[in-house]
DSSP file (Angstrom, degrees, kcal/mol; ACC not computed):
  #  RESIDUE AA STRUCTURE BP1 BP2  ACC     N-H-->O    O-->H-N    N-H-->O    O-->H-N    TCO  KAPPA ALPHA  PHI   PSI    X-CA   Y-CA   Z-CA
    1    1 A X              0   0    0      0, 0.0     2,-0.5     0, 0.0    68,-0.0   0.000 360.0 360.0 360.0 133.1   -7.5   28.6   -6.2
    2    2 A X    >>  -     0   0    0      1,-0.2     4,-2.1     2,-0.1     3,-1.2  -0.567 360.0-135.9 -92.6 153.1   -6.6   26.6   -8.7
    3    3 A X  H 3> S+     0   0    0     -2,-0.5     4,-2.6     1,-0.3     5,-0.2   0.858 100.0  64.8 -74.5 -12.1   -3.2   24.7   -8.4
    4    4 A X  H 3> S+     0   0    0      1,-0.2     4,-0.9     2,-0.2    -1,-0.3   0.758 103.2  48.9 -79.9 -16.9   -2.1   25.3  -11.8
    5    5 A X  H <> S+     0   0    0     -3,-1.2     4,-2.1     2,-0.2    -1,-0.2   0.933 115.6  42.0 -48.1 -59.7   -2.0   29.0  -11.1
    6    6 A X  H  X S+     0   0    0     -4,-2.1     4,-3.2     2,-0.2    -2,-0.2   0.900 110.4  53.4 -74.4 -17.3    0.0   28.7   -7.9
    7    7 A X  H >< S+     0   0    0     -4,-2.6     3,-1.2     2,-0.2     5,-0.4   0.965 116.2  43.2 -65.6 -67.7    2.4   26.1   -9.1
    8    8 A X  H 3< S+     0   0    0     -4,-0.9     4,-1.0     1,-0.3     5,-0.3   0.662 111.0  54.7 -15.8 -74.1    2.9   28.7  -11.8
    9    9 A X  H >X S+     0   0    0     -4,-2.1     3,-1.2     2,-0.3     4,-1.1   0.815 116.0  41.0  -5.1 -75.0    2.9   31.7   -9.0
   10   10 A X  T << S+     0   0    0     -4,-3.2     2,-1.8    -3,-1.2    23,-0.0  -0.191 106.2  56.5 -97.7-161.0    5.8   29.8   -7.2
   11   11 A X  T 34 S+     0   0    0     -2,-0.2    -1,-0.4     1,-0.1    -2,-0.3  -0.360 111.5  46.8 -49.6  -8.6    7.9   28.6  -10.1
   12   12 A X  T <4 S+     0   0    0     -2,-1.8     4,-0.3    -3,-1.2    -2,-0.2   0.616 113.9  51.5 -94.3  -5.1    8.1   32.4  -11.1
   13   13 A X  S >X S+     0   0    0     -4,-1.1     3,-2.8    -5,-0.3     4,-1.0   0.815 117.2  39.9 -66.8 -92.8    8.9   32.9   -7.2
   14   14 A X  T 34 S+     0   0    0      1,-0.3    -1,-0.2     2,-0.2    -2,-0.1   0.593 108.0  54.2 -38.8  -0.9   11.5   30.5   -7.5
   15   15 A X  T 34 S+     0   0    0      1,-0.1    -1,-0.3     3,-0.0    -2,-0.1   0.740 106.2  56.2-114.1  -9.8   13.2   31.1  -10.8
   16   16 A X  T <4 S+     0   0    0     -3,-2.8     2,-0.5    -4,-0.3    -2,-0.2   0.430  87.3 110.9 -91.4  -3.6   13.8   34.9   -9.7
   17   17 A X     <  -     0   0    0     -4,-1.0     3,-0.2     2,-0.0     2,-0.1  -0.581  54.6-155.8 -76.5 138.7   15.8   33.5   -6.3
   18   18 A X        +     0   0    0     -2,-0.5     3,-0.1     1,-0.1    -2,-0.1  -0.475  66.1  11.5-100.9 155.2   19.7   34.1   -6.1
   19   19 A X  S    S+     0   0    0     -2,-0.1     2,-0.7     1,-0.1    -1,-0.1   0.443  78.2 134.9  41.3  10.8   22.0   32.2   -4.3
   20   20 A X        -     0   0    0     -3,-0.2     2,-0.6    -2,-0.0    -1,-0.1  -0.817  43.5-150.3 -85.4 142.3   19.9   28.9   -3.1
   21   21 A X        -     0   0    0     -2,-0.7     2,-0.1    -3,-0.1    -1,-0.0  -0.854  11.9-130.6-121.5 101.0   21.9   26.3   -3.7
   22   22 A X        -     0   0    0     -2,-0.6     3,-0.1     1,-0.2    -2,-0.0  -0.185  23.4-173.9 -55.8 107.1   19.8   23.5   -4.3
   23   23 A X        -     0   0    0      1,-0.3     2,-0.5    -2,-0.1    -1,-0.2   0.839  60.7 -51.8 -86.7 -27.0   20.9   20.4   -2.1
   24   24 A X     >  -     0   0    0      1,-0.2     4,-3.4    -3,-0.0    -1,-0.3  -0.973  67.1 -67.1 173.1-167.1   18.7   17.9   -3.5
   25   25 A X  H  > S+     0   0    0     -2,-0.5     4,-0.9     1,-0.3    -1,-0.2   0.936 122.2  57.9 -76.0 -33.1   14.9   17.2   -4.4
   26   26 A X  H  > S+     0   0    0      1,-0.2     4,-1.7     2,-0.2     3,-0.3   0.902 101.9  54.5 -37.4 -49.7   13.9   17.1   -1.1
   27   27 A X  H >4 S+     0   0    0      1,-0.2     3,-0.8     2,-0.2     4,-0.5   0.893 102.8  54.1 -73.6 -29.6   15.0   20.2   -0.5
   28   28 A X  H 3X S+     0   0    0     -4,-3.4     4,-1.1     1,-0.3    -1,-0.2   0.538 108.3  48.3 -67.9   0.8   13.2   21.8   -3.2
   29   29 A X  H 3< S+     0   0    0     -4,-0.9    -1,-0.3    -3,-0.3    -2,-0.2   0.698 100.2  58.1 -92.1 -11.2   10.3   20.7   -2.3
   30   30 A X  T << S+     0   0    0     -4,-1.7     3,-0.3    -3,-0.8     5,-0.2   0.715 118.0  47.7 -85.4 -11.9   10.4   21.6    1.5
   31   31 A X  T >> S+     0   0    0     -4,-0.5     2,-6.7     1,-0.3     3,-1.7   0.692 110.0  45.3 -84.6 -85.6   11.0   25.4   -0.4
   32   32 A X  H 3X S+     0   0    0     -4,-1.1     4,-0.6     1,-0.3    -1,-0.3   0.250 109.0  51.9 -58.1  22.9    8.5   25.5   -2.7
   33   33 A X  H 34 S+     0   0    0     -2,-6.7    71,-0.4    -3,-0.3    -1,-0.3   0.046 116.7  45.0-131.4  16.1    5.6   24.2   -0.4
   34   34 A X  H <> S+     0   0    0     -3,-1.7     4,-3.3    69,-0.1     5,-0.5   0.257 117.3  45.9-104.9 -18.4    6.8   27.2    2.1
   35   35 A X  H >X S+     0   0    0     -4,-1.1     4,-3.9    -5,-0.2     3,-1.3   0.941 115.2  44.2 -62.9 -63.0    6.9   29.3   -1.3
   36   36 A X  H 3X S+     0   0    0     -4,-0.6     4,-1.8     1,-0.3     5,-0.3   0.837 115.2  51.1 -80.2 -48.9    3.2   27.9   -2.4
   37   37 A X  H 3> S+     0   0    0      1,-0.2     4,-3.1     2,-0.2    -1,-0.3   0.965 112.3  47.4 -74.7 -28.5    1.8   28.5    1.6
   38   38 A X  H <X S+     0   0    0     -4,-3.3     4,-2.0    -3,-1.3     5,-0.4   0.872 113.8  45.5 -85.2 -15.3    3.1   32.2    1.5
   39   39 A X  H  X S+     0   0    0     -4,-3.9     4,-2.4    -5,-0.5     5,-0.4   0.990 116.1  45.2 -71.6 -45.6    1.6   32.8   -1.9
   40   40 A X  H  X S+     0   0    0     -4,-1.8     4,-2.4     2,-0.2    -2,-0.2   0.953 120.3  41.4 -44.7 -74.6   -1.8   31.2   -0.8
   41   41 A X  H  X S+     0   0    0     -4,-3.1     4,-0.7    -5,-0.3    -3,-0.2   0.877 119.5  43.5 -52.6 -56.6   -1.7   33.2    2.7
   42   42 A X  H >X S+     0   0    0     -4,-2.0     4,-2.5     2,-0.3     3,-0.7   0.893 114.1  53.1 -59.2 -54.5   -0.4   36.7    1.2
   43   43 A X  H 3X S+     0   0    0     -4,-2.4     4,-2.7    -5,-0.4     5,-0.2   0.994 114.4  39.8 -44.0 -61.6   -2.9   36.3   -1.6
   44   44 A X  H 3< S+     0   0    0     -4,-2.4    -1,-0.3    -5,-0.4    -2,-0.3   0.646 115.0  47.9 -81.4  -8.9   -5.8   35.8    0.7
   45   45 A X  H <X S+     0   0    0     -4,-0.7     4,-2.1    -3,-0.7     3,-0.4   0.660 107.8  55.8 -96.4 -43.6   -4.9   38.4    3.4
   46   46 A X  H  X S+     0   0    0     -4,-2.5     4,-2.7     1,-0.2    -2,-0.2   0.987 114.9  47.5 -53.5 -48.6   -4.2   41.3    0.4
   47   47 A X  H  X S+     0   0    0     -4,-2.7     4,-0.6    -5,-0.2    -2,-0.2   0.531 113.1  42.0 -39.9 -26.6   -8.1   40.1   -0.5
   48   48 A X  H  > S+     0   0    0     -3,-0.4     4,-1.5    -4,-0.3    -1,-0.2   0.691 112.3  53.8 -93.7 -26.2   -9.5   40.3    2.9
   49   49 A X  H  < S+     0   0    0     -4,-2.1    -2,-0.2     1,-0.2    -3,-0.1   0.992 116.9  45.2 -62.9 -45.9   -7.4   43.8    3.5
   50   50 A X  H  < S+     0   0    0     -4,-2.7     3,-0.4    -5,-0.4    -1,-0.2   0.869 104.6  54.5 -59.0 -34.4   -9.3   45.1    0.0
   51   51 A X  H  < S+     0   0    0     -4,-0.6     4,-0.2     1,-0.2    -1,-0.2   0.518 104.5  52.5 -94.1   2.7  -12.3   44.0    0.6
   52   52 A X  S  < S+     0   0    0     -4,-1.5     2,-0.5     1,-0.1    -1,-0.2   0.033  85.8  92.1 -95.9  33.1  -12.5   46.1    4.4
   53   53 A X  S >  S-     0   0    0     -3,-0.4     3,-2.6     3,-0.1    -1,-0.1  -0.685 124.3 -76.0-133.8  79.6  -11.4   49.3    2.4
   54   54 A X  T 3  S-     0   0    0     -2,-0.5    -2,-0.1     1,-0.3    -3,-0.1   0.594  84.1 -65.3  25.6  37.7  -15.5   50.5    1.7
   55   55 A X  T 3  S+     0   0    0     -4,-0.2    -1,-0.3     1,-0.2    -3,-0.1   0.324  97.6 148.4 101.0 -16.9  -15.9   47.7   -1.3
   56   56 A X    <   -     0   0    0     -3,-2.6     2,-0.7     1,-0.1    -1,-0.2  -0.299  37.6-148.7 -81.8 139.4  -13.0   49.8   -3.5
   57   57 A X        -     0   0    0     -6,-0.1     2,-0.3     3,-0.0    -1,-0.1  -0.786  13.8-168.1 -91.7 120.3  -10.9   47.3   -5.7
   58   58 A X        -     0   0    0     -2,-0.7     2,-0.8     1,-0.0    -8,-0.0  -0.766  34.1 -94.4-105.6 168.6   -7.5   48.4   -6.2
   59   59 A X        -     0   0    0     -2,-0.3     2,-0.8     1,-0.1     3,-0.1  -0.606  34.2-154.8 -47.6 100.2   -4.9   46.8   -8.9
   60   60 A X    >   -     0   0    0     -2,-0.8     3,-0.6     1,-0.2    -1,-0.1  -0.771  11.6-170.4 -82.7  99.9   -3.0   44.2   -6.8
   61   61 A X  G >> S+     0   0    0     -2,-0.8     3,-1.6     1,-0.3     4,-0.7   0.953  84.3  44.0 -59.9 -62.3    0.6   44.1   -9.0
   62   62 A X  G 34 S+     0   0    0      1,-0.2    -1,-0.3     2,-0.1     4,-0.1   0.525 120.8  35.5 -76.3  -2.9    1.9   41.3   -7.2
   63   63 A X  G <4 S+     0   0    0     -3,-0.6    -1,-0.2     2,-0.1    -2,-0.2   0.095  74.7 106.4-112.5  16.3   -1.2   39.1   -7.1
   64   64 A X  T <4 S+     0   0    0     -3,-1.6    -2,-0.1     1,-0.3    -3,-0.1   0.830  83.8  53.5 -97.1 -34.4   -3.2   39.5  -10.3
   65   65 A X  S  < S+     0   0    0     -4,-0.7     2,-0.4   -56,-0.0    -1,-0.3   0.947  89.1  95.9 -76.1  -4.5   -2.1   36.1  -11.5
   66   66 A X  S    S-     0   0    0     -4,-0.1     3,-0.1   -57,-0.1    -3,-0.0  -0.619  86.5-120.4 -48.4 119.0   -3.2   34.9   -8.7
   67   67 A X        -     0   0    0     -2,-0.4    -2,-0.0     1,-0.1    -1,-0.0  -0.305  43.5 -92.8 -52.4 153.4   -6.9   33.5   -8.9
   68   68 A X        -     0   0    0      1,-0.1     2,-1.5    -3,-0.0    -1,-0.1   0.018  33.9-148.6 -44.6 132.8   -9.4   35.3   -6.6
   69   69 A X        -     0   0    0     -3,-0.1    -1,-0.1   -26,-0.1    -3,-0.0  -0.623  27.9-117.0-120.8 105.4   -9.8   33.5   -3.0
   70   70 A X     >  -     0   0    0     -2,-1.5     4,-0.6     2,-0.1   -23,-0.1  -0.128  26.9-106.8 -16.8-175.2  -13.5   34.0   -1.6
   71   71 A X  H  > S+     0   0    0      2,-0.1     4,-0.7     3,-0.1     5,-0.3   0.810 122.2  57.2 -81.0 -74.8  -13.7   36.1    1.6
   72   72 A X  H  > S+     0   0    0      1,-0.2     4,-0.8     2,-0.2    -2,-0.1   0.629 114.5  31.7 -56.8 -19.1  -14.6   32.7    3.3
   73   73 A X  H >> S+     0   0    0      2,-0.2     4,-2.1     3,-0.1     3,-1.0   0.899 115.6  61.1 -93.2 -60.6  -11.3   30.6    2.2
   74   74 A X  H >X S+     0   0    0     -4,-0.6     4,-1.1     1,-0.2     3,-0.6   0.528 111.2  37.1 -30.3 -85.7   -9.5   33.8    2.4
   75   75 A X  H 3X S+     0   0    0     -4,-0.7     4,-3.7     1,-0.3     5,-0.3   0.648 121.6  44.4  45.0 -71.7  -10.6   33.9    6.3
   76   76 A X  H <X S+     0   0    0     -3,-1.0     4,-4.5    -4,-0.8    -1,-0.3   0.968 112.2  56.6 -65.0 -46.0  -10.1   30.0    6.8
   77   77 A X  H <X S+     0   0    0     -4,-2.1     4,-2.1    -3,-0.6    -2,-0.3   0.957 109.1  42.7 -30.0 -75.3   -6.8   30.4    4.9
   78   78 A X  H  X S+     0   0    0     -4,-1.1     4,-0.8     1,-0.3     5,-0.5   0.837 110.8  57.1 -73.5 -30.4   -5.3   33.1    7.2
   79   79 A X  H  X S+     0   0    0     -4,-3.7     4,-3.2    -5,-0.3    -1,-0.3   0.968 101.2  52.9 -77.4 -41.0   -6.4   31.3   10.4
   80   80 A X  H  X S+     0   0    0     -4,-4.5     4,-1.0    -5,-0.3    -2,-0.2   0.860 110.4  51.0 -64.7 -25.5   -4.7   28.1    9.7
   81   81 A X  H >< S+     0   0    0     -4,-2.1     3,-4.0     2,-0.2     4,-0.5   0.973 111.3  49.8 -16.1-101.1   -1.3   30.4    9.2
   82   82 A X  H >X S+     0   0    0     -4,-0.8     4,-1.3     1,-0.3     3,-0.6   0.769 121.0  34.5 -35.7 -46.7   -2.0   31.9   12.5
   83   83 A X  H 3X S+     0   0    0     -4,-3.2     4,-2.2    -5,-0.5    -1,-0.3   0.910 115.8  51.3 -84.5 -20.1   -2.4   28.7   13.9
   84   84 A X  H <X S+     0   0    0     -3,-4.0     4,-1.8    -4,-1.0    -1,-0.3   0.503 107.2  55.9 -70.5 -12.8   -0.1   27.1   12.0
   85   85 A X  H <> S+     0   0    0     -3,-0.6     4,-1.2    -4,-0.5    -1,-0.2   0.554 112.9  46.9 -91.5 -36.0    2.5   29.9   13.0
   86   86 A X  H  X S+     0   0    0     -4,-1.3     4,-1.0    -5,-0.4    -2,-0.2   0.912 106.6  51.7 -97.7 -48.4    1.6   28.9   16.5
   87   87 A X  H >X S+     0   0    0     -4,-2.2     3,-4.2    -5,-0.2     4,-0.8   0.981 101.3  63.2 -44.4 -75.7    1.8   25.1   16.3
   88   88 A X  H >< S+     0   0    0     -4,-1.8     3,-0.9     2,-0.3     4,-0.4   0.655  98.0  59.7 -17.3 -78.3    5.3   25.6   14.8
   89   89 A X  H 3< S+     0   0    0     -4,-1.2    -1,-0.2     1,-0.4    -2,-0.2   0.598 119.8  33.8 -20.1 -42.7    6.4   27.4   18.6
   90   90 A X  H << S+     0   0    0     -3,-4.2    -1,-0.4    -4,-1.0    -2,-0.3   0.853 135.5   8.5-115.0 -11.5    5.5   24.3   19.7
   91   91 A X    XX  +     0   0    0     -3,-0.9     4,-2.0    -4,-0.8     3,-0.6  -0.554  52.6 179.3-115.4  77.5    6.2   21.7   17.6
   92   92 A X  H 3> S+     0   0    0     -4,-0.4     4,-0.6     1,-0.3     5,-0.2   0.723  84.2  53.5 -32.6 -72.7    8.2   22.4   14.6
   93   93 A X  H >> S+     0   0    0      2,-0.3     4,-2.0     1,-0.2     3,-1.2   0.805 111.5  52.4 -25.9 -66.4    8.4   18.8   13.1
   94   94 A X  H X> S+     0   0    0     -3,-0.6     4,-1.2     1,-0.3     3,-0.6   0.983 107.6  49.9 -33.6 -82.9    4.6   19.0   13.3
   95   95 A X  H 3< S+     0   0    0     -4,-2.0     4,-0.4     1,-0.3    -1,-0.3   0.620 110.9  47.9 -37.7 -25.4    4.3   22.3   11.5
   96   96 A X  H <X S+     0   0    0     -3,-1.2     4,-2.1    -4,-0.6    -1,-0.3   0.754 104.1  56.5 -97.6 -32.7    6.3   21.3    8.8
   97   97 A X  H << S+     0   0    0     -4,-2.0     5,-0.5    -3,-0.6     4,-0.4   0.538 111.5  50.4 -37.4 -23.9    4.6   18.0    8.3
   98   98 A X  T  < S+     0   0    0     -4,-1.2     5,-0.3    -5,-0.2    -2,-0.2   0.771 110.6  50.8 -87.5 -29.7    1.5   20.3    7.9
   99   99 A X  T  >>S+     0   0    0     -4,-0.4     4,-2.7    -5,-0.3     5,-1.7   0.964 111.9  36.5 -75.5 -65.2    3.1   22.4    5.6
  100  100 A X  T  <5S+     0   0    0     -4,-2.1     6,-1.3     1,-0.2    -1,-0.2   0.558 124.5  47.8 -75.3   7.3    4.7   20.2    2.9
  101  101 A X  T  >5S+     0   0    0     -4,-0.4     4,-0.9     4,-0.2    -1,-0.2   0.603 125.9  29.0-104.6 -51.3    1.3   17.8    3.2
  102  102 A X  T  45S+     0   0    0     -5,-0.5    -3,-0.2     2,-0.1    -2,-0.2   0.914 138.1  18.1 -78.1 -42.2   -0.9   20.6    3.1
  103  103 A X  T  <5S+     0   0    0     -4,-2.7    -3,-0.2    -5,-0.3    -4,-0.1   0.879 126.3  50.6 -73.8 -55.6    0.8   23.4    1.0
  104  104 A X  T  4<S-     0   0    0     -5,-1.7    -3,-0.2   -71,-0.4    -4,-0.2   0.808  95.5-136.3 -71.6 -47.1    3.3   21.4   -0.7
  105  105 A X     <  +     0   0    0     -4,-0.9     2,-0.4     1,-0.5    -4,-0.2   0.707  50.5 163.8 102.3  17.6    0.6   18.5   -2.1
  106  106 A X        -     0   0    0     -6,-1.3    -1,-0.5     1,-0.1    -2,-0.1  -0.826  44.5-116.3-118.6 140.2    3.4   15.8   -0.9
  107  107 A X        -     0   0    0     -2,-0.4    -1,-0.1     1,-0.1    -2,-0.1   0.632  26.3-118.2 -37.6-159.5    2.8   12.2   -0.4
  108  108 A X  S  > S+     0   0    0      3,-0.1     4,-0.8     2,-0.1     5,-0.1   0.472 124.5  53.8-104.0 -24.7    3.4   11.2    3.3
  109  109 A X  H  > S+     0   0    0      2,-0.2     4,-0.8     3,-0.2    -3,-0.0   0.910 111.5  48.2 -62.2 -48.4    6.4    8.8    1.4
  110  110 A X  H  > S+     0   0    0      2,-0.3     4,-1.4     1,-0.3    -1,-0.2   0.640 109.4  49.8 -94.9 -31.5    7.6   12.3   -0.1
  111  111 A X  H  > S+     0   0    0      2,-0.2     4,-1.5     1,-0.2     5,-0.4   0.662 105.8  59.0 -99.0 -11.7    7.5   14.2    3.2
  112  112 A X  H  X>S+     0   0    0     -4,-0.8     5,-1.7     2,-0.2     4,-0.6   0.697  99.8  55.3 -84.5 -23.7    9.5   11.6    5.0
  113  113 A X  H  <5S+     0   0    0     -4,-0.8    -2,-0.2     3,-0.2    -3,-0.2   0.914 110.5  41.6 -86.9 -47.4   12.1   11.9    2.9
  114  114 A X  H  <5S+     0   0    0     -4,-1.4    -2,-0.2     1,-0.2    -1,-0.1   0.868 110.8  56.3 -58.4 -22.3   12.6   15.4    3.4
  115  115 A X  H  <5S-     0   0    0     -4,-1.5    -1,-0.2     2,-0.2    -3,-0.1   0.834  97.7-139.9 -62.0 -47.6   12.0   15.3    6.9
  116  116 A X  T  <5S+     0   0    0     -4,-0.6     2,-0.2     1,-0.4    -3,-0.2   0.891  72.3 108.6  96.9  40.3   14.6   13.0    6.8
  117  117 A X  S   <S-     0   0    0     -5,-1.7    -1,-0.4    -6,-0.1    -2,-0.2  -0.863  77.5 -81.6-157.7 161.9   12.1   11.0    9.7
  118  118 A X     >  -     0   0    0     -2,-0.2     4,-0.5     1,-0.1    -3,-0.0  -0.324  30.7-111.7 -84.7 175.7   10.0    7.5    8.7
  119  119 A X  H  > S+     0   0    0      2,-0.2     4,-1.5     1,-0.2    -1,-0.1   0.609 118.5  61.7 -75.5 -32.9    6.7    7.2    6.9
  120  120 A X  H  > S+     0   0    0      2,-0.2     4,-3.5     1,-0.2    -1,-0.2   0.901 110.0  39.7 -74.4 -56.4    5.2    5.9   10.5
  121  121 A X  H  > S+     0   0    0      1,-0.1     4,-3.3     2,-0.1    -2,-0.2   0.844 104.1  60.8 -99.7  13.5    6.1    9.2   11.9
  122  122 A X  H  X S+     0   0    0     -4,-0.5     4,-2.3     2,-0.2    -2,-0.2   0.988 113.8  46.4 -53.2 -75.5    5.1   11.6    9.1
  123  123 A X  H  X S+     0   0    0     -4,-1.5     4,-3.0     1,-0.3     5,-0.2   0.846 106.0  53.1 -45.4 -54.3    1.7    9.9    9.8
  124  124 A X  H  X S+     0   0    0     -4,-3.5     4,-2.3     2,-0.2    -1,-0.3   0.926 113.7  45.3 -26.0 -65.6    1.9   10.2   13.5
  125  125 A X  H  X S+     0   0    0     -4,-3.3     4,-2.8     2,-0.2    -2,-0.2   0.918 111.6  52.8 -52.5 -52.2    2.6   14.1   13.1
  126  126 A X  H >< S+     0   0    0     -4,-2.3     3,-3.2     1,-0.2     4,-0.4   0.919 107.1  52.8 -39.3 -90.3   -0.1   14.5   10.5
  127  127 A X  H >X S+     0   0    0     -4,-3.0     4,-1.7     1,-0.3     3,-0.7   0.610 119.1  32.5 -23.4 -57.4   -2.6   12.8   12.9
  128  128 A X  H 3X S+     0   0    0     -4,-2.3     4,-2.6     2,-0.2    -1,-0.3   0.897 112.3  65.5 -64.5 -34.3   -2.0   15.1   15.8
  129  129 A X  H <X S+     0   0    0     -3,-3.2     4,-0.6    -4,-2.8    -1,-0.2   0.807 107.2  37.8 -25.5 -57.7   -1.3   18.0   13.6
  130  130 A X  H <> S+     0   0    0     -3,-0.7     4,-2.9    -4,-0.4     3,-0.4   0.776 118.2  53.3-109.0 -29.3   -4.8   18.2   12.2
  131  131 A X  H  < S+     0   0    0     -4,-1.7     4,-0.3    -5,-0.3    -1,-0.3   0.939 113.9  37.9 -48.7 -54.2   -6.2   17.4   15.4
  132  132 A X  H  < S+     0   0    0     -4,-2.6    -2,-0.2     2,-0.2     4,-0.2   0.523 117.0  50.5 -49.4 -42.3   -4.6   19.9   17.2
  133  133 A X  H >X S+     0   0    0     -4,-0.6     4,-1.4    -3,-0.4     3,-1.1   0.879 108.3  55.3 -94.5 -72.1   -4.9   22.4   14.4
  134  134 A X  T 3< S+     0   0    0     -4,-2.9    -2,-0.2     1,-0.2    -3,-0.1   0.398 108.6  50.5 -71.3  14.8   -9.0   21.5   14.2
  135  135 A X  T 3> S+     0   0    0     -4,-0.3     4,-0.9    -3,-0.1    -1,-0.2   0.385 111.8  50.5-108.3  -9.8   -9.3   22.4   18.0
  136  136 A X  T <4 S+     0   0    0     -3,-1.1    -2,-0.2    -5,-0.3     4,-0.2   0.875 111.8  40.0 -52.6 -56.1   -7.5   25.6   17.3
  137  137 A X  T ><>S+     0   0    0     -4,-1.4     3,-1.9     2,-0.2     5,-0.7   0.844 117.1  46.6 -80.5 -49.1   -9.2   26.9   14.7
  138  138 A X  G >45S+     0   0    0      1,-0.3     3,-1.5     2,-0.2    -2,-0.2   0.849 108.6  60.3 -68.7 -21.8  -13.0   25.9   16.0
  139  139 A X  G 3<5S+     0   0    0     -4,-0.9    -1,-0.3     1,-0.2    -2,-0.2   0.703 109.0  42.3 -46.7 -42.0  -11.7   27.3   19.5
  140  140 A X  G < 5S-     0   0    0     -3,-1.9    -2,-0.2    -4,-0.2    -1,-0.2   0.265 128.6-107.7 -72.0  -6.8  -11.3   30.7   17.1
  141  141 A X  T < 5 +     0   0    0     -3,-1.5     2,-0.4     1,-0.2    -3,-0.2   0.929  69.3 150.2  31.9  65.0  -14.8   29.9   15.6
  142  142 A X      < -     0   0    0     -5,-0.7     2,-0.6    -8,-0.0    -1,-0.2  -0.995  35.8-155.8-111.3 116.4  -13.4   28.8   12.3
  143  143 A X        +     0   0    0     -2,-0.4   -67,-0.1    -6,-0.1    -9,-0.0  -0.763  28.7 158.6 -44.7  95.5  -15.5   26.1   10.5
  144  144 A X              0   0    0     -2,-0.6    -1,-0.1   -10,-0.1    -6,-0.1  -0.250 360.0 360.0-124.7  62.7  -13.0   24.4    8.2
  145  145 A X              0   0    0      0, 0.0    -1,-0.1     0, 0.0    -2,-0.0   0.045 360.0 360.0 -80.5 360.0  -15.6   20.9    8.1
């Protein structure tokens, strides 16, 4: 996927929302890099759901400006949700470090300030995150190397 689609994608997510009241730049990015992971996930799970329905392609309304996500990032996509879903349960702070680094595209500088938590432990989280995360997935026999 390319990002100038999904940034696109989610600023026409975001400009149809009512009633947020924006507190500051932090906070719009901690939205729009959960808006940007649920277009990415929901993209790639309508793609895998079409393509188990004998081969037939239907119109997908809400997804055609979306670019196409292989079968195999579709796949990889929707297990790191699942797992990321799961991490959250147990460590929120983690999960959300995963999120606005990994969906969102934000600096480690950029996700400490919205965490509202230092640069040192942004890093911390990361590190375990994606450890934690890569024994998850390959435990599920996902290859994301």
């Amino acid at each position: 996927m390319q990002a100038t689609a999904l940034v696109h994608e989610a600023y026409l997510r975001l400009v149809d929302v009512n009633g947020i009241e924006w507190r500051d730049r932090a906070h719009f990015f901690a939205v729009s890099a959960m808006m940007m992971r649920r277009i990415l996930v929901d993209a790639a799970r309508v793609r895998l759901a079409v393509r188990r329905r004998d081969g037939v392609r239907e119109p997908l309304p809400d997804f055609d400006r979306v670019p196409d996500i292989s079968l195999q990032r579709g796949r990889e996509l929707t297990a790191v949700d699942d797992a990321l879903n799961t991490l959250a349960k147990i460590d929120p702070r983690k999960a959300r470090v995963v999120e606005l680094r990994f969906f969102g595209g934000l600096s480690v500088d950029e996700t400490a300030e919205v965490l509202k938590i230092s640069a040192q432990s942004v890093m911390r989280d990361w590190k375990l995150a994606k450890a934690w995360l890569m024994r998850e997935l390959a435990a599920n026999g996902v290859n994301c190397a």
